[in-house]
Backbone bond lengths (Angstrom), bond angles and torsions (degrees), N, CA, C in turn:
res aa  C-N    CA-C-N  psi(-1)  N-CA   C-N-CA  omega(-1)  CA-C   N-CA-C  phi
1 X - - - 1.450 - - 1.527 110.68 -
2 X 1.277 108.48 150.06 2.107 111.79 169.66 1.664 85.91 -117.39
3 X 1.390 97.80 118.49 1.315 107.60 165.74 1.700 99.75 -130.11
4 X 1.456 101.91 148.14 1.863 103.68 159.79 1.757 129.18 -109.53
5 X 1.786 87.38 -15.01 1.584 77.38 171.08 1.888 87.60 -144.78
6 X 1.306 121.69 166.90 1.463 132.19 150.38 1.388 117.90 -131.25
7 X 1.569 97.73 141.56 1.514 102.28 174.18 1.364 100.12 -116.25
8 X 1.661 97.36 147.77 1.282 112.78 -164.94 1.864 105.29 -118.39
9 X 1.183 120.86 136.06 1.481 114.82 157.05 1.600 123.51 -81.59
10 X 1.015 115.61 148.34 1.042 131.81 176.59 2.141 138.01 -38.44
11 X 1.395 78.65 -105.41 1.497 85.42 162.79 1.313 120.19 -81.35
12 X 1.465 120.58 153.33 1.280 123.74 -133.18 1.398 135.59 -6.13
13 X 1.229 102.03 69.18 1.646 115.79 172.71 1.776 97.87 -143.93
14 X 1.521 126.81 -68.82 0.666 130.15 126.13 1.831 158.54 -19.50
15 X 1.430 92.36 -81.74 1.349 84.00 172.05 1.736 98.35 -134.26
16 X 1.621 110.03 155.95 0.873 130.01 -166.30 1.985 100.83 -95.73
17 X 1.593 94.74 114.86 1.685 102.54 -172.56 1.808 97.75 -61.07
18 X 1.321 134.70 -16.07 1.246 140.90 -161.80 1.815 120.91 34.74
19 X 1.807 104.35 29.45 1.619 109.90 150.04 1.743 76.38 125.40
20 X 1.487 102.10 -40.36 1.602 91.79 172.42 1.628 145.90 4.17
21 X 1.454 106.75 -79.10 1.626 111.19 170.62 1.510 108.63 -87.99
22 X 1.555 135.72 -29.82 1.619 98.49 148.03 1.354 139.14 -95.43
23 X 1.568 118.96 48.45 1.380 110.47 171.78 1.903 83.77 -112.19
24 X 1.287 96.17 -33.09 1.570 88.86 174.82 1.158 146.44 -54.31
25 X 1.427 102.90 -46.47 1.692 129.17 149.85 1.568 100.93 -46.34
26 X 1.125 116.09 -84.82 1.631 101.21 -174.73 1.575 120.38 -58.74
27 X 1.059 116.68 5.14 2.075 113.81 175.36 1.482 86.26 -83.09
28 X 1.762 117.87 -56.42 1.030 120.72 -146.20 2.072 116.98 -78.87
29 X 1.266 107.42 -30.54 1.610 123.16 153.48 1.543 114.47 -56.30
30 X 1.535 119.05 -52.12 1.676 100.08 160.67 1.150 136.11 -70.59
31 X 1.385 115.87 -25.84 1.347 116.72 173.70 1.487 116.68 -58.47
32 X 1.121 109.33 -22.60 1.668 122.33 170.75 1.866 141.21 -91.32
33 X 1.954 82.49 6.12 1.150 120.28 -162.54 1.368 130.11 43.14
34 X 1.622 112.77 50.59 1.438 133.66 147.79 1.340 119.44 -84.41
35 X 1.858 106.65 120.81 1.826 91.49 178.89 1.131 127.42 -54.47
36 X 1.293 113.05 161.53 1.357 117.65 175.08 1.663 120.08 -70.80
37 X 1.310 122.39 115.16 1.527 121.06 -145.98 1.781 88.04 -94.88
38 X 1.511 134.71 11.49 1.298 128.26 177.52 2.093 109.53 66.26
39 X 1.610 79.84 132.28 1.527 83.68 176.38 1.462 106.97 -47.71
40 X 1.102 164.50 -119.32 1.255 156.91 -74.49 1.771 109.10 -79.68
41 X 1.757 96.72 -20.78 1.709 91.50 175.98 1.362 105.74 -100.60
42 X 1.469 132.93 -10.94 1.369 114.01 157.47 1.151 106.66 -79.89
43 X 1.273 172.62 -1.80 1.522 171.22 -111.17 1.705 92.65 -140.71
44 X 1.673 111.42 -17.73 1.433 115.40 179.63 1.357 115.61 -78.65
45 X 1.154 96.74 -22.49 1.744 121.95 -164.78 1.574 121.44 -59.79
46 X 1.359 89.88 -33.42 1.652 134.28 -164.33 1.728 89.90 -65.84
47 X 1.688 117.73 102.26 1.387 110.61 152.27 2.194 97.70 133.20
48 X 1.265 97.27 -57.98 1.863 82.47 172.26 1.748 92.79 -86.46
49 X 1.556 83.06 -173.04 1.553 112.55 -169.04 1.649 86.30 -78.12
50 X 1.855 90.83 149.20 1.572 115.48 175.37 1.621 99.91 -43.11
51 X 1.354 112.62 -74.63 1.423 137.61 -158.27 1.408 96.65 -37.21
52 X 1.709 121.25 -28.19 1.369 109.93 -175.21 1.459 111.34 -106.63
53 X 1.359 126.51 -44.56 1.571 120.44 152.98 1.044 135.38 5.47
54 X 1.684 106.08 -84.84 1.246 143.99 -168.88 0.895 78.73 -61.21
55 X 1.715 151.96 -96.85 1.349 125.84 -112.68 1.494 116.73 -68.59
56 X 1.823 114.79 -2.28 1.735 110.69 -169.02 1.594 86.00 -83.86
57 X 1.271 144.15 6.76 1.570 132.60 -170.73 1.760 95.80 -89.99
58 X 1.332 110.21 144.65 1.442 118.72 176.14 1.806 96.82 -78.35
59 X 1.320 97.38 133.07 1.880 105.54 -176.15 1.003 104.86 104.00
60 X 1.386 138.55 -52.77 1.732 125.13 -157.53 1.722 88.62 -70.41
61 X 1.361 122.33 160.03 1.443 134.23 -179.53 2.460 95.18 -164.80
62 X 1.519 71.36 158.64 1.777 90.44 -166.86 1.893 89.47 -54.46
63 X 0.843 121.08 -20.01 1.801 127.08 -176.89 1.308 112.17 -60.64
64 X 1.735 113.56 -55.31 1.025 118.12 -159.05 1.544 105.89 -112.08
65 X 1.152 128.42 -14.47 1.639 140.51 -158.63 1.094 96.79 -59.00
66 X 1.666 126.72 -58.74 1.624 117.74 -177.31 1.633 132.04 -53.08
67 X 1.531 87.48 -28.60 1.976 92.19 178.05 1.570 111.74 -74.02
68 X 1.771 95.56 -35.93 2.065 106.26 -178.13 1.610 88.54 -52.63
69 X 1.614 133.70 -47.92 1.606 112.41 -146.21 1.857 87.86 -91.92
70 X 1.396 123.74 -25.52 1.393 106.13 -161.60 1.877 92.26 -65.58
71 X 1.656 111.52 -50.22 1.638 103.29 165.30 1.394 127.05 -12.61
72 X 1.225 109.57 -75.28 1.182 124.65 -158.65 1.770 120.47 -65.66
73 X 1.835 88.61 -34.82 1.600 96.50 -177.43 1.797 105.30 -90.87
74 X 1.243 124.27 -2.25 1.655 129.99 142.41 1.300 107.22 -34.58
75 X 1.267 102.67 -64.83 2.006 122.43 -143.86 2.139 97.60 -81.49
76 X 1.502 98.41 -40.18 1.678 104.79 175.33 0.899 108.62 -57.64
77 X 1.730 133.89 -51.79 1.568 149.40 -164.08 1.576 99.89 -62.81
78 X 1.400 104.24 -44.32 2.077 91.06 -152.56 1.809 89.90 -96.14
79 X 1.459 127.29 -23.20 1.663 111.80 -168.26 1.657 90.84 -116.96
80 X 1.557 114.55 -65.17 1.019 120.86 -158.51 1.766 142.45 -45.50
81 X 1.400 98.93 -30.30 1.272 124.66 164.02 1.683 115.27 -43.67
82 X 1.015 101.85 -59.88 1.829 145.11 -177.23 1.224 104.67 -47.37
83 X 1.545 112.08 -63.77 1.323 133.40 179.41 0.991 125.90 -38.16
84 X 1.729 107.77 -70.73 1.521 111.77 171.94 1.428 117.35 -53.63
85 X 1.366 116.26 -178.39 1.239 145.88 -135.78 1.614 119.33 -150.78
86 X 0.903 142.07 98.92 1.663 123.67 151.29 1.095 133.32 -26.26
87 X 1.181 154.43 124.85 1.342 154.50 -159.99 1.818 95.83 -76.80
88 X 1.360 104.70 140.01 1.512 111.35 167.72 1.886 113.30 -60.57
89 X 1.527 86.48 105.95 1.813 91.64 162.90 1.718 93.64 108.27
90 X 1.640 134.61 -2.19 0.943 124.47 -141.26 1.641 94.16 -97.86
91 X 1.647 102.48 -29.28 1.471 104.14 -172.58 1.290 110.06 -66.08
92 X 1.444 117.23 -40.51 1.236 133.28 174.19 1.478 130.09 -51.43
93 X 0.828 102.89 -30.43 1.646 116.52 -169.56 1.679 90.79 -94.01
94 X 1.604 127.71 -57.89 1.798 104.53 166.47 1.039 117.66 -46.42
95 X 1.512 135.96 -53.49 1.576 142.86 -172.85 1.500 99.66 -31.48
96 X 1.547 100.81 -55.93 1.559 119.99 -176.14 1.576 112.28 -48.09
97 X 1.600 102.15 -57.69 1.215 107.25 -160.24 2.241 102.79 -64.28
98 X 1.060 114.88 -16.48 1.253 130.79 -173.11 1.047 113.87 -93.11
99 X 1.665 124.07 -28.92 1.254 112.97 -176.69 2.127 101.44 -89.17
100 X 1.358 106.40 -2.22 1.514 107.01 -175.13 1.782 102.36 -98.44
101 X 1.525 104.84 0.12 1.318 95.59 -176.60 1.508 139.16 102.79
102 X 1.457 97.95 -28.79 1.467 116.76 145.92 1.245 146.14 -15.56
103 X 1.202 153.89 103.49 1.243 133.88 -159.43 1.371 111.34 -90.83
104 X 0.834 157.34 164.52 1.837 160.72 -131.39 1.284 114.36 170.57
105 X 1.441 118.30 138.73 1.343 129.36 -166.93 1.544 107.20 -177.43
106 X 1.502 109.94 172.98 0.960 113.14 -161.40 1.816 97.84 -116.24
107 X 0.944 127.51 170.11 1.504 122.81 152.29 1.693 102.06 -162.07
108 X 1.183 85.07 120.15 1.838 101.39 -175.94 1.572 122.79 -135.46
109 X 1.195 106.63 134.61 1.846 105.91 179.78 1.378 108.26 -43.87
110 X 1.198 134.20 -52.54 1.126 154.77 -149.45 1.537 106.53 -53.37
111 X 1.983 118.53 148.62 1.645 96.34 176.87 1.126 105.00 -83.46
112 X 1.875 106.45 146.18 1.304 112.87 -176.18 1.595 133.56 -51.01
113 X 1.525 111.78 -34.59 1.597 88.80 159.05 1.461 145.58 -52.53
114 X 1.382 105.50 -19.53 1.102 128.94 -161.24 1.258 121.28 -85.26
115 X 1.698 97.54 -46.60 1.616 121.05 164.14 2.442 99.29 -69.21
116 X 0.711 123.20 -23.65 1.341 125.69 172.93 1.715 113.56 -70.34
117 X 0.998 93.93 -59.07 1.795 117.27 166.25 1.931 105.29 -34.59
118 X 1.346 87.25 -76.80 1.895 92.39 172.21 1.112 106.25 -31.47
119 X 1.305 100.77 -80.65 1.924 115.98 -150.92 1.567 98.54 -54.22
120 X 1.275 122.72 -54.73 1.928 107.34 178.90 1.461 97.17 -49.90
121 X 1.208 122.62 -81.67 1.769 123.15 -168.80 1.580 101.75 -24.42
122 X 1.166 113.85 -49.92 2.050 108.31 173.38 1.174 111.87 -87.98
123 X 1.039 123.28 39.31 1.208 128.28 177.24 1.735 121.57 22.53
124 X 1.649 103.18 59.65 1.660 99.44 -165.95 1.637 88.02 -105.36
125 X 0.984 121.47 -57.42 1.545 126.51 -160.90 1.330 125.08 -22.45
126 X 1.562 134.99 -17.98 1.430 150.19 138.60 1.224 108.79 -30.07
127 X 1.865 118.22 -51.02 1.052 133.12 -133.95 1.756 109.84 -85.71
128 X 1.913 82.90 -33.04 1.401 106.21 -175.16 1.484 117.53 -86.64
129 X 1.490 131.62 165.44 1.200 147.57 145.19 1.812 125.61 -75.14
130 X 1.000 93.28 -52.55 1.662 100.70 177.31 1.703 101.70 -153.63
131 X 1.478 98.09 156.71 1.449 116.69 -179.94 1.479 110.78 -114.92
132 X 1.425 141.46 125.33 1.207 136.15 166.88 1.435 118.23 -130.79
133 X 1.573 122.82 122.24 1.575 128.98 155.41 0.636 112.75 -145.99
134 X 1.394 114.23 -140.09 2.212 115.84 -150.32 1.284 94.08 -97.28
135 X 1.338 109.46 150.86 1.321 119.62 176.37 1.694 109.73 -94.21
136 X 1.440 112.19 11.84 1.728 97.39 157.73 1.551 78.65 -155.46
137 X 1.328 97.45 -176.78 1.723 137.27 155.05 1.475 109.29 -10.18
138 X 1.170 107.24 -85.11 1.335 133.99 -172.46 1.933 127.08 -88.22
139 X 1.450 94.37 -2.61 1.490 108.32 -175.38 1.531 99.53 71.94
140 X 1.644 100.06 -146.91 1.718 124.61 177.85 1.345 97.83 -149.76
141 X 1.403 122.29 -22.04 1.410 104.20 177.37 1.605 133.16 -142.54
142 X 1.572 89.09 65.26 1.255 108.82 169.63 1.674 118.77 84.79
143 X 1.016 120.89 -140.73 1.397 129.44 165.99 1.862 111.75 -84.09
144 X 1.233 110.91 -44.27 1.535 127.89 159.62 1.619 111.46 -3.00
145 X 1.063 145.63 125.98 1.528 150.02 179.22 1.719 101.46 -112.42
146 X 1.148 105.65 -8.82 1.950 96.08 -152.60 1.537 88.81 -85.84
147 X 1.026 134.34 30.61 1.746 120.72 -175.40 2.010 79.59 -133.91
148 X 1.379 132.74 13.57 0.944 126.49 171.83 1.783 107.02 -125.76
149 X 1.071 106.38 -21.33 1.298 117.06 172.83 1.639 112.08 -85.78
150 X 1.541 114.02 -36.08 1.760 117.63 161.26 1.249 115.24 -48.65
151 X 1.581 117.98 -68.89 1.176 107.75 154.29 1.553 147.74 0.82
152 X 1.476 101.53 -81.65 1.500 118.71 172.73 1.388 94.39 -40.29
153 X 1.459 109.70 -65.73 1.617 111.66 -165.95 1.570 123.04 -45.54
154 X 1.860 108.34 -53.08 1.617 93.87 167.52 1.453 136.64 -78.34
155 X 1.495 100.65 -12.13 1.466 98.21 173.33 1.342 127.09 -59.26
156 X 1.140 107.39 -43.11 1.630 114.76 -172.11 1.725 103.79 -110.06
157 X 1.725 126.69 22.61 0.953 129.87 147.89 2.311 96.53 74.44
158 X 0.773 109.63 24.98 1.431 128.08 175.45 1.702 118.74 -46.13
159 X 0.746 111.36 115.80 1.651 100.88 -175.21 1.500 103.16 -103.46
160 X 1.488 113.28 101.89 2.042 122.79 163.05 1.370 98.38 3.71
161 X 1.552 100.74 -85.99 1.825 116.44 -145.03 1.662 85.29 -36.02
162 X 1.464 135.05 -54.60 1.392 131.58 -134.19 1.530 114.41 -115.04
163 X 1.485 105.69 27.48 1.633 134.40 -158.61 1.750 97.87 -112.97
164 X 1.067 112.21 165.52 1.685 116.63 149.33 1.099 106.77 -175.94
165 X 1.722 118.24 141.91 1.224 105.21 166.19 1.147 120.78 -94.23
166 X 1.591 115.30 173.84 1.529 104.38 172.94 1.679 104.10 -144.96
167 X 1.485 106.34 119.64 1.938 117.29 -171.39 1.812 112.96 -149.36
168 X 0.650 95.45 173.06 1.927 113.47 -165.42 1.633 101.06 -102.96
169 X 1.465 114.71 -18.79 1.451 100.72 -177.20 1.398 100.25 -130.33
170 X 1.992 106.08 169.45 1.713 125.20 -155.69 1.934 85.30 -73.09
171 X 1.097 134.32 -7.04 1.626 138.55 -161.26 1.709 97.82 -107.49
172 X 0.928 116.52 -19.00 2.021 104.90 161.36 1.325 89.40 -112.07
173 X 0.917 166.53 30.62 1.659 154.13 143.90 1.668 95.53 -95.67
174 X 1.461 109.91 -27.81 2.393 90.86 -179.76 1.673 86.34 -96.48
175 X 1.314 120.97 -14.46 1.748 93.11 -173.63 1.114 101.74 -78.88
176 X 1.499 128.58 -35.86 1.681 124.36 172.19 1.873 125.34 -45.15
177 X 1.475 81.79 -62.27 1.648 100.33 165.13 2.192 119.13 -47.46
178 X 0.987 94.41 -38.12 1.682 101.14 -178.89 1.267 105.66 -93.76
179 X 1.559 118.82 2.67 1.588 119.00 162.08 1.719 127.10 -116.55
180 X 1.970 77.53 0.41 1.930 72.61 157.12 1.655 89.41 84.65
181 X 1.856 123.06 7.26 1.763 109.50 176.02 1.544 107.67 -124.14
182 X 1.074 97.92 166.32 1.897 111.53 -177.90 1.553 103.58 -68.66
183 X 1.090 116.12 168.57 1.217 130.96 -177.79 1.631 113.25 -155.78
184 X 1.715 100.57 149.08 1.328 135.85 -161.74 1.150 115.46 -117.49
185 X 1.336 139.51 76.90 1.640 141.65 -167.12 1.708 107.94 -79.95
186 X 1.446 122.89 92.42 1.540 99.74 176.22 1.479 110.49 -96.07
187 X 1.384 117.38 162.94 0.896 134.27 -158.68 1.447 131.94 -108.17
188 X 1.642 97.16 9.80 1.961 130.86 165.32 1.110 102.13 -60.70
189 X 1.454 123.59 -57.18 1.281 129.18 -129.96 1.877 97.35 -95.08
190 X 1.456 104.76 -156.37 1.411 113.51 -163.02 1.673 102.37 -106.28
191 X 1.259 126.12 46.47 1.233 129.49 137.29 1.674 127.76 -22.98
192 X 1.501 133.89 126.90 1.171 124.88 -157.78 1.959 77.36 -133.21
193 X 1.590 100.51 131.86 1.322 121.13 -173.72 1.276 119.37 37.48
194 X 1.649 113.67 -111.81 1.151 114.51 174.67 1.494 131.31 -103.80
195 X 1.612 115.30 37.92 1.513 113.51 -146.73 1.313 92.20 -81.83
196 X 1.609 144.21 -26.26 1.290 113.26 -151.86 2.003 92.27 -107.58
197 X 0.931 109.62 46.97 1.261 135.83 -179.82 1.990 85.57 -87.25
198 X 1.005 105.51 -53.08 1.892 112.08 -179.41 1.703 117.09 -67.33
199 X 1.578 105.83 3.13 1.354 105.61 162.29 0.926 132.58 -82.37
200 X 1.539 132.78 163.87 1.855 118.49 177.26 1.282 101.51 -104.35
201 X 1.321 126.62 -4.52 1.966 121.92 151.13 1.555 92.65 -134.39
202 X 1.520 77.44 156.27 2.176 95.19 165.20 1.496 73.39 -133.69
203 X 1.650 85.99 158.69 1.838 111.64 168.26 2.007 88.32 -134.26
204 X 1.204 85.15 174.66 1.595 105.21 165.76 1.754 131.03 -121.39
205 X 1.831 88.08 -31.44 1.706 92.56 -162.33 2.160 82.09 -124.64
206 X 1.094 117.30 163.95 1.280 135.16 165.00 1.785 94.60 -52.41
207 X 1.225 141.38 -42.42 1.302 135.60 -135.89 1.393 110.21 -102.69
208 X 1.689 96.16 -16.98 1.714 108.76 160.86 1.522 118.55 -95.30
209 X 1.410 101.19 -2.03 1.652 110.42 -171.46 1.609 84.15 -90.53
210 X 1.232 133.11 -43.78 1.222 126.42 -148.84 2.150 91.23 -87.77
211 X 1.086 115.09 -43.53 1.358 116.34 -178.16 2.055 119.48 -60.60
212 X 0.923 89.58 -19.87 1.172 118.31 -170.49 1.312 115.64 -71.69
213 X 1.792 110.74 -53.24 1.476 135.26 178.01 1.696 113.90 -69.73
214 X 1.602 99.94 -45.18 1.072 121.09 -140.19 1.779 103.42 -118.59
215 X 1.464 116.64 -34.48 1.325 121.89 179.10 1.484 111.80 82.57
216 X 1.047 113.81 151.62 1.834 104.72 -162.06 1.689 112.37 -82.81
217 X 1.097 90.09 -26.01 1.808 108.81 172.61 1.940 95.20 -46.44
218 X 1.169 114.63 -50.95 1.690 110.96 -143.33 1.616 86.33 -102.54
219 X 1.349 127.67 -46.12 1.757 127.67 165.98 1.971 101.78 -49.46
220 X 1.229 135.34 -34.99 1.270 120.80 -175.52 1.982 105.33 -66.53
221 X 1.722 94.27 -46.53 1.541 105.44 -172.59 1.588 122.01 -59.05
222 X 1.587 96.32 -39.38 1.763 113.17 170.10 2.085 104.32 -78.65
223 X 1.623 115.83 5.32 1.593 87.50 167.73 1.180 97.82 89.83
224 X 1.521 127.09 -48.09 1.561 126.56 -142.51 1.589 112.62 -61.56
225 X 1.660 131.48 -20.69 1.092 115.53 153.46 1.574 124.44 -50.17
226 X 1.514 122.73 -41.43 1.532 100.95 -173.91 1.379 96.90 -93.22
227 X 1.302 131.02 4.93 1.374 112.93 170.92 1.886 112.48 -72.47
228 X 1.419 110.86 -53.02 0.958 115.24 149.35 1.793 142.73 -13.36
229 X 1.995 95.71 -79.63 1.131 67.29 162.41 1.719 142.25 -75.00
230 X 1.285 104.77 -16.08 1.756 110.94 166.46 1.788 120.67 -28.91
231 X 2.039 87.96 -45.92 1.421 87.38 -167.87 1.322 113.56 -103.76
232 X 1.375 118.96 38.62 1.044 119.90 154.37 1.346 118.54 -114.65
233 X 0.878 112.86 -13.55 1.406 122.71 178.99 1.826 110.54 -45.43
């Protein structure tokens, strides 16, 4: 690929919530006496905004939805943050993408302080160029990412053809697509069946994400194989 900048999503693409936002979601739905709907249907949850999630769960209602997310973002703030993890090889492969010149960023549902909050606590924000998400709770437009991925694009004057994104869910593969950029489906993250089937690459490991961007010629010159494997270790 010739790319000049990539945007990356967040949770599971990036960094690994490590059970984090759904044990939270479900502490925070019982505590309010909503059943517990079992990890595998919050694990769906993983990628649009709360405000839109939540409402496919039987129990959450427009009444109670704001107290379920103020819950939950209590319980994220004081453990959850902490919890997660960087994906093995993930730091490495931005380092990479930065030391070739690349521009790097984030684009995430998430509200932007919040998504800011993370990335210092993981110490990525060095790593990054710019940060972009929703400017509340619930966004303005729906489950939709591509009005966060436009963004990225005019701020830093970004040109499509030479863009790509790279995310774990079918919602950064249409914000890419509705901005006219390539897309990167990995296969860490919380993918549901066959959605990233709608990408124009899937990877599996960081080491094809990094070959991929970068070509093995320019990953041998940047090191980034033994950095790699280091950080997976």
């Amino acid at each position: 690929m010739s790319v000049a900048s990539v945007l990356f999503d967040l949770d599971g693409t990036l960094v690994d919530p490590a059970g984090s936002i759904t044990s939270g979601i479900r502490h925070a739905l019982v505590a309010h006496g909503i059943p517990d709907p079992g990890e595998e249907n919050v694990e769906a949850l993983v990628g649009p905004p709360l405000q839109v999630g939540l409402r496919t769960l039987e129990g959450v209602t427009d009444e109670n939805i704001d107290s379920v997310i103020a819950a939950y973002r209590v319980r994220y703030a004081q453990v959850g943050m902490r919890q997660s993890t960087v994906y093995p090889g993930m730091r490495e492969v931005l380092d990479g993408l930065r030391a070739a010149g690349i521009h790097v960023a984030v684009t995430t549902a998430k509200p932007l302080p919040i998504a800011r909050e993370l990335i210092a606590v993981q110490g990525l924000d060095s790593s990054l160029d710019a940060i972009h998400g929703n400017s509340s709770e619930g966004g303005s437009h729906g489950s939709s990412k591509a009005h966060i991925v436009a963004a990225a694009l005019t701020q830093a004057k970004l040109d499509p053809a030479h863009c790509v994104v790279v995310g774990d869910r079918h919602y950064d593969l249409d914000a890419a697509r509705d901005n006219g950029v390539r897309s990167i489906g990995v296969h860490w993250g919380f993918a549901q069946g066959d959605e990233l089937d709608a990408a124009d690459f899937q990877v599996s490991t960081a080491a094809q994400l990094a070959h991929l961007l970068l070509g093995e010629q320019l990953a041998a010159e940047l090191n980034l194989e033994k950095q790699l494997q280091e950080g997976a270790q």
